[in-house]
C-alpha positions as MATLAB code, in Angstrom:
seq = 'XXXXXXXXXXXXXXXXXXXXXXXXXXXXXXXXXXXXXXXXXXXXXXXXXXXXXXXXXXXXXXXXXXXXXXXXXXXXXXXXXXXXXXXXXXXXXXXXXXXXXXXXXXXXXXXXXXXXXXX';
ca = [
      34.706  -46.866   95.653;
      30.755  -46.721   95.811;
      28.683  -50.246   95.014;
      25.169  -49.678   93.706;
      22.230  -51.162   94.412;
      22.892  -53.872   91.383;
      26.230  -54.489   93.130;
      28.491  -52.953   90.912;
      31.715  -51.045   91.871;
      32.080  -47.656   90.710;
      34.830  -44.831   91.763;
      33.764  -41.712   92.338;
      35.777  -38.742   93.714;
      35.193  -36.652   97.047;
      33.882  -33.553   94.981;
      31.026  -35.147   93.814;
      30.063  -36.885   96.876;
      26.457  -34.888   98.243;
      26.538  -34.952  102.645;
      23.353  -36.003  103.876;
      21.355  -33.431  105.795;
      18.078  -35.534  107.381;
      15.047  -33.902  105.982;
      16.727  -32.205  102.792;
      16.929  -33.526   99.201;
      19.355  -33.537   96.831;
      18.889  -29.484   95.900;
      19.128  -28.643   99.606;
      15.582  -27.162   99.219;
      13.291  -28.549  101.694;
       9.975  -29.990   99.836;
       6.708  -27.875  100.438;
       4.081  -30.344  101.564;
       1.482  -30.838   98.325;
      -2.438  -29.898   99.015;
      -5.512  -30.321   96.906;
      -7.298  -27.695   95.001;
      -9.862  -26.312   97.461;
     -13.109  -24.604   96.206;
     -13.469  -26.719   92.769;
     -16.276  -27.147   91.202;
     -16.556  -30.466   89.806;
     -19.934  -29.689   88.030;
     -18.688  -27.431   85.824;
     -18.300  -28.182   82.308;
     -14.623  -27.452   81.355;
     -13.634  -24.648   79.275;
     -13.329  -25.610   75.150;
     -10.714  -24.578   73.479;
     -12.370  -24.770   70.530;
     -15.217  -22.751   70.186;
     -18.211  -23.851   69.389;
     -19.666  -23.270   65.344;
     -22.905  -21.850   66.615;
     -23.443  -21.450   62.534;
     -26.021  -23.194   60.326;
     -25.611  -25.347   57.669;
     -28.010  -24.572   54.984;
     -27.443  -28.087   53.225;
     -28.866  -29.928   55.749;
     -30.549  -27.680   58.394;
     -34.353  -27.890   58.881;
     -37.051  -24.738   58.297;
     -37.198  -24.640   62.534;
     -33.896  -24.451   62.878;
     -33.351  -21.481   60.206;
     -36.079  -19.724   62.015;
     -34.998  -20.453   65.205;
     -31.348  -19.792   64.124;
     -31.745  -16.884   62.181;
     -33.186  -13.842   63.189;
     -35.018  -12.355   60.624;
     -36.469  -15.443   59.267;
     -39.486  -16.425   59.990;
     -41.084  -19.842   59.255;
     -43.088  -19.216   56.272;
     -39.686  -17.867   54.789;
     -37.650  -21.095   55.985;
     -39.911  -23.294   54.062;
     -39.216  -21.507   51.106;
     -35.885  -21.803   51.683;
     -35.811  -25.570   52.359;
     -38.070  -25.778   49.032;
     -35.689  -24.074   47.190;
     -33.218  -25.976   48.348;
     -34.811  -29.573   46.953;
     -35.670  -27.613   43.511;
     -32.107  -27.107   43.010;
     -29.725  -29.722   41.055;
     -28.498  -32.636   43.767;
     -31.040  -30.492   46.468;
     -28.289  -28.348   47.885;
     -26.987  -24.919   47.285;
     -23.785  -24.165   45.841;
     -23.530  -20.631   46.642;
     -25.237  -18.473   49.137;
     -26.252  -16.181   45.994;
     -28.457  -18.189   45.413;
     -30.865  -17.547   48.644;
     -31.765  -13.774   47.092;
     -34.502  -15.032   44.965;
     -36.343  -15.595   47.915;
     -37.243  -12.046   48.911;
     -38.374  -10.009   52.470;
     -34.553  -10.942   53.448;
     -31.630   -8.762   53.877;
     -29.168  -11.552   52.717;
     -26.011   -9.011   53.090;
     -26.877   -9.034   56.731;
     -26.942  -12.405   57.490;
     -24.203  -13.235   55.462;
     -22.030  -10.300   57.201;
     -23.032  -11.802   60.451;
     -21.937  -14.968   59.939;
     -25.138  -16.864   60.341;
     -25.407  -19.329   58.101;
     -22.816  -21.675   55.695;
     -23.487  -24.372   52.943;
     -21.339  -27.252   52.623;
];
């Protein structure tokens, strides 16, 4: 007969009775003592795990950012692009075909590299 620590009376047999062994638990393993991380640098920005869109948004990007964004574009060519942009129907694009009637542009580049995106 064992009585818990609520007082109640339970039987238990000798098999699963554990012997105590000072400075053991209950696996027989003896606990390693736990330290802290050494050498951490608390400054550092953690790690994302999502990277970060380093795209640009055509819809509602500015003629600096394109030209700072995009290489290849200067600014002249960004303000045509932001013009075009308010010329169109609801002043956004709809498709990225429709940035090659503004010329001095390889579009097929910086659609291949992944530059820019409407939305």
């Amino acid at each position: 007969m064992i009585k818990n620590a609520s007082g109640a009376i339970s039987y238990v047999s000798l098999q699963d009775l554990v012997s105590y062994e000072p400075g053991k638990g209950r696996t027989g393993e003896v606990p390693e003592p736990q330290t802290a991380e050494k050498n951490k640098d608390e400054d550092k920005l953690p790690e994302s795990a999502i990277p970060v869109d380093t795209r640009v948004n055509l819809n509602v990007v500015t003629a600096e950012g394109i030209a700072k964004a995009v290489k290849g574009i200067g600014y002249a060519t960004a303000k045509k692009i932001i013009e075009l942009r308010l010329s169109l129907p609801g002043e956004r694009f709809k498709t990225l075909d429709q940035l090659r009637k503004i010329g001095r542009v390889d579009w097929d580049e910086v659609i291949a590299e992944d530059l820019i995106y409407i939305n």
